[in-house]
Backbone as JSON Lines, residues from 0, in Angstrom:
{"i":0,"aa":"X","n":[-6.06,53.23,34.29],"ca":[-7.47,53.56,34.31],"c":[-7.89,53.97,32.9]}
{"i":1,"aa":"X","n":[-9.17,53.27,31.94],"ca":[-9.64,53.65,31.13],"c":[-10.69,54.78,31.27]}
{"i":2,"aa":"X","n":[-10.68,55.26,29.89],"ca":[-11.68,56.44,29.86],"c":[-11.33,57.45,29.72]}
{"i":3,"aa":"X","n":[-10.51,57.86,30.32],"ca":[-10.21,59.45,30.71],"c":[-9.48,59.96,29.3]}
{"i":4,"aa":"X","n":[-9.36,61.68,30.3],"ca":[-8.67,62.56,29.08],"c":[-7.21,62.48,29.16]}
{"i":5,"aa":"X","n":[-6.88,61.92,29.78],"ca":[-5.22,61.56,30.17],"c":[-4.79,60.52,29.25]}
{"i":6,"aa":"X","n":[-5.67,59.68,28.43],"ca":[-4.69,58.99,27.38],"c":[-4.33,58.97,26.58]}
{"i":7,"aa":"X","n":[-5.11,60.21,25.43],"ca":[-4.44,60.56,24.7],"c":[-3.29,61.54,24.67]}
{"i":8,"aa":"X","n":[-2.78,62.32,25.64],"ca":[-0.99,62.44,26.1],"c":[-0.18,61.19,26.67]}
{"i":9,"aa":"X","n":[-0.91,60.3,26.91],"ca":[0.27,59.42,27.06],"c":[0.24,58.65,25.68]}
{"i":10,"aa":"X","n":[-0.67,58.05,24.99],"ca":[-0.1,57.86,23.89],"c":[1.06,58.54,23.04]}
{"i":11,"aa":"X","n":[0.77,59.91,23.37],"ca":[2.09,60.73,22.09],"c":[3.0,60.88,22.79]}
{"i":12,"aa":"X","n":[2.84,59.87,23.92],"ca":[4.51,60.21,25.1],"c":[4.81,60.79,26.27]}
{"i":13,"aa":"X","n":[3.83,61.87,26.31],"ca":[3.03,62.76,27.44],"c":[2.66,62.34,28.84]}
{"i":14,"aa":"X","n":[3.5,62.57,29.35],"ca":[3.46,61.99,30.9],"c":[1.77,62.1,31.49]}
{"i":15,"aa":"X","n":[0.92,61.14,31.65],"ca":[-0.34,61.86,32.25],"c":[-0.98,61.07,33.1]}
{"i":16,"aa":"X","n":[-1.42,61.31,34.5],"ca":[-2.31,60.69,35.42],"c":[-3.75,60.99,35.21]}
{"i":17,"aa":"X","n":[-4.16,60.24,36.2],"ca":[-5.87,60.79,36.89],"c":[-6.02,60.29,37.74]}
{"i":18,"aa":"X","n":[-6.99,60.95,38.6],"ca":[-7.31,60.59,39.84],"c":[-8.62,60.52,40.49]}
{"i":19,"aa":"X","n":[-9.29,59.9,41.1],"ca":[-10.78,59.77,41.03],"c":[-11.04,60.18,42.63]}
{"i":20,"aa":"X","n":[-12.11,60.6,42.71],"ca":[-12.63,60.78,44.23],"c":[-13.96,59.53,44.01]}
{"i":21,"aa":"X","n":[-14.86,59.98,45.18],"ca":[-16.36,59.61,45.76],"c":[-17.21,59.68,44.33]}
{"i":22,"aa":"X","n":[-16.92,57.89,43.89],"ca":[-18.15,57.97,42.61],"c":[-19.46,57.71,42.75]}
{"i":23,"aa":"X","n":[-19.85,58.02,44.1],"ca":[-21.43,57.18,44.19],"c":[-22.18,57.88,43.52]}
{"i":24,"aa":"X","n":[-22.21,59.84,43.05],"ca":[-22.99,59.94,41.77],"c":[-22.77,60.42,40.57]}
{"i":25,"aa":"X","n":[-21.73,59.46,40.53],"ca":[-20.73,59.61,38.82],"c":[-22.23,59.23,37.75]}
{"i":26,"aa":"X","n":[-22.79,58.4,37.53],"ca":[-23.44,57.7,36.89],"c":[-24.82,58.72,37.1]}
{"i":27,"aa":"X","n":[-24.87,59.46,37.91],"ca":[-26.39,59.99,37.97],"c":[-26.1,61.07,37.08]}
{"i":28,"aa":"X","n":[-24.81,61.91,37.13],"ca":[-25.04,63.03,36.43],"c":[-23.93,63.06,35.31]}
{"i":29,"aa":"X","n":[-23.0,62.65,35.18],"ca":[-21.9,63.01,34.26],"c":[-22.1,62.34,33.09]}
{"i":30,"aa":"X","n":[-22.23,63.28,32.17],"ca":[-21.95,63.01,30.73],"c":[-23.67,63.51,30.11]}
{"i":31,"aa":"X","n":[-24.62,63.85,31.23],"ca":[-26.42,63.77,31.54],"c":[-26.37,65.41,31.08]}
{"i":32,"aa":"X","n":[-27.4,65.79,31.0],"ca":[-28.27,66.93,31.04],"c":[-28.18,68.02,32.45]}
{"i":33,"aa":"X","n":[-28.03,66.82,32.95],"ca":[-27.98,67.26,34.98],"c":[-26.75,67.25,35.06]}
{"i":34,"aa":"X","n":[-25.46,67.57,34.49],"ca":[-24.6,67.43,34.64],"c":[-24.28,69.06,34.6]}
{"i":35,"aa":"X","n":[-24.86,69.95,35.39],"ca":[-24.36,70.89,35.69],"c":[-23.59,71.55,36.95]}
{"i":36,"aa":"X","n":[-22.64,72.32,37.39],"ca":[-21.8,72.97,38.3],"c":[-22.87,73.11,39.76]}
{"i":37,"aa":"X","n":[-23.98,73.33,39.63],"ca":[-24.44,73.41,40.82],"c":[-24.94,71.77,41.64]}
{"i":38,"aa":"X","n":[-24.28,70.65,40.89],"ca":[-24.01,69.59,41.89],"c":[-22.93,69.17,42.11]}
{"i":39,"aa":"X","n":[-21.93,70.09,41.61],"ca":[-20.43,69.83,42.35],"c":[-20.4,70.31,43.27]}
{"i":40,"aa":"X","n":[-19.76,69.43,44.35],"ca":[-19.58,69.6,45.97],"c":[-18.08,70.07,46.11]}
{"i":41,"aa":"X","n":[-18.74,71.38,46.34],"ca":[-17.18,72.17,47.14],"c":[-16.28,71.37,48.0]}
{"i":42,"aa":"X","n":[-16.6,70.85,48.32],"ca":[-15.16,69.55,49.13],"c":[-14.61,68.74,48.26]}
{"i":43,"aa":"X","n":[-15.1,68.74,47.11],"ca":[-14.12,67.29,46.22],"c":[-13.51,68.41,45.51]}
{"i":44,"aa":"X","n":[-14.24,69.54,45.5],"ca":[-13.41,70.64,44.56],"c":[-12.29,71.42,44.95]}
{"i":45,"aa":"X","n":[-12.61,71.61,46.42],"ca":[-11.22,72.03,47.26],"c":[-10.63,70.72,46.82]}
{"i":46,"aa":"X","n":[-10.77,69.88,47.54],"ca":[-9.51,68.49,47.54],"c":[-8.98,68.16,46.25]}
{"i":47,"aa":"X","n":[-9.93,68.35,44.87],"ca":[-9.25,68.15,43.61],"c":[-7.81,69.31,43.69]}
{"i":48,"aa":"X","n":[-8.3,70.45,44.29],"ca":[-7.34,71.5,43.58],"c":[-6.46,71.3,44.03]}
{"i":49,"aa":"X","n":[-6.34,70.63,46.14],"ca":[-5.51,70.47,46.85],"c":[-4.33,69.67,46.09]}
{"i":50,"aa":"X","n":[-4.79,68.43,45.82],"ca":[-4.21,67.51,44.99],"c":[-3.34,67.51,43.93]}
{"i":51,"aa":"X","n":[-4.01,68.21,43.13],"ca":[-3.7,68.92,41.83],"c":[-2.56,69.81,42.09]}
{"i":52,"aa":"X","n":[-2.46,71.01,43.52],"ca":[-1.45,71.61,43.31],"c":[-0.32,70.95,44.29]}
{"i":53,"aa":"X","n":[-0.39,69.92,44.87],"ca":[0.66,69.08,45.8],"c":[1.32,68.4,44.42]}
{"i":54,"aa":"X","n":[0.44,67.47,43.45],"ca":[1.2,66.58,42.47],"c":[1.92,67.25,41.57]}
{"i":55,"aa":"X","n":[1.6,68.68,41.13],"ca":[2.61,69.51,40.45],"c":[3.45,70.13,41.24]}
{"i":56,"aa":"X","n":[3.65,70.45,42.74],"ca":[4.39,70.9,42.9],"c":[6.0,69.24,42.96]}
{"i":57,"aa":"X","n":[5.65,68.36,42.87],"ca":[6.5,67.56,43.45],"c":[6.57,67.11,42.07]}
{"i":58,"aa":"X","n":[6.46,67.31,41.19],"ca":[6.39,66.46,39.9],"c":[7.77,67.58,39.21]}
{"i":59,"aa":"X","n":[7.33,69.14,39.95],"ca":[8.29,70.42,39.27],"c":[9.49,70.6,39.75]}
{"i":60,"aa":"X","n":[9.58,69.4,41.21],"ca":[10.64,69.53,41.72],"c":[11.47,68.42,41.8]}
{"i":61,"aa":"X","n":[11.28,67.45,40.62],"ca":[11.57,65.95,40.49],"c":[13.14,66.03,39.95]}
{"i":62,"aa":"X","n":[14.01,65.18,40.59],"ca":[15.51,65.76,40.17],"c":[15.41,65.74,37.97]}
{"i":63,"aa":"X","n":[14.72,64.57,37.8],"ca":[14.72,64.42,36.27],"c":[13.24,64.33,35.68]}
{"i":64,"aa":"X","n":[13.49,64.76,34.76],"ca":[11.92,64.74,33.7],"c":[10.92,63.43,34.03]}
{"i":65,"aa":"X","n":[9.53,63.52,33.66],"ca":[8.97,61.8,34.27],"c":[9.7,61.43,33.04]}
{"i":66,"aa":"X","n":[9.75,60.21,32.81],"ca":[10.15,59.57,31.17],"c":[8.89,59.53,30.58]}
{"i":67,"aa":"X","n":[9.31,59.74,29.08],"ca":[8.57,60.38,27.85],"c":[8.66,59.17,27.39]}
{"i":68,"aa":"X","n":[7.76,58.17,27.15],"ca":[7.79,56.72,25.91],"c":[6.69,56.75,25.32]}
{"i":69,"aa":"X","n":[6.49,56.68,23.96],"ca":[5.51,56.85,22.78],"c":[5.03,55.58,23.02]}
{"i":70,"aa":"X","n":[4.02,54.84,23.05],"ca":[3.42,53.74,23.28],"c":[3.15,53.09,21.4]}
{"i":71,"aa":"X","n":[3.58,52.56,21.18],"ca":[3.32,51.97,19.76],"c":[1.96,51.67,19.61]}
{"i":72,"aa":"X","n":[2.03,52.29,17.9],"ca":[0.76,52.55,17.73],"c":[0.2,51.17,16.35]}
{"i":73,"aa":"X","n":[-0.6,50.29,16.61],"ca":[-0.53,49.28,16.02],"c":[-0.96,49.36,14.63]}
{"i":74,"aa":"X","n":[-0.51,49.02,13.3],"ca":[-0.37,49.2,12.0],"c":[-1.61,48.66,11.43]}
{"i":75,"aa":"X","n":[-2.3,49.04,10.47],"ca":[-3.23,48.84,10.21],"c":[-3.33,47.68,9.32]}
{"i":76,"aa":"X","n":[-3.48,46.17,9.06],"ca":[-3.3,45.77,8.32],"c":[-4.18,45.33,7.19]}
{"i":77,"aa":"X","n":[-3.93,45.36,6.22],"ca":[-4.97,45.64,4.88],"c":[-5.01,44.37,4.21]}
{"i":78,"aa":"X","n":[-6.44,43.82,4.22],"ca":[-7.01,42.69,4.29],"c":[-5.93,42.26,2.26]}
């Protein structure tokens, strides 16, 4: 998934997900003016946290580390 704040830790190697809920009003408010806390819906916010603390707990109890790979970073080449 593009976009998110999760790719710049996986570029430097950094194990990182995301996860999306109900986007029908992604586009009305995020990133807007109206993009304030009193149109977040307490149910995606319980279920984010739910989520959030199920995938760390199973991620903390993983027999080995996730694997760490630096994604190559492409060289700039000079005309």
């Amino acid at each position: 998934m593009g976009g998110s704040d999760h790719q710049s830790f996986e570029a430097a190697g950094v194990p990182g997900f995301a996860v999306q809920q109900d986007l029908s009003e992604y586009r009305l408010t995020h990133h807007s003016q109206s993009d304030t806390l009193d149109k977040a819906k307490e149910a995606d916010l319980i279920q984010g946290a739910q989520v959030l603390a199920v995938t760390a707990l199973r991620v903390a109890n993983l027999p080995e580390l996730l694997p760490r790979t630096k994604k190559a970073v492409e060289e700039k080449k000079e005309p």
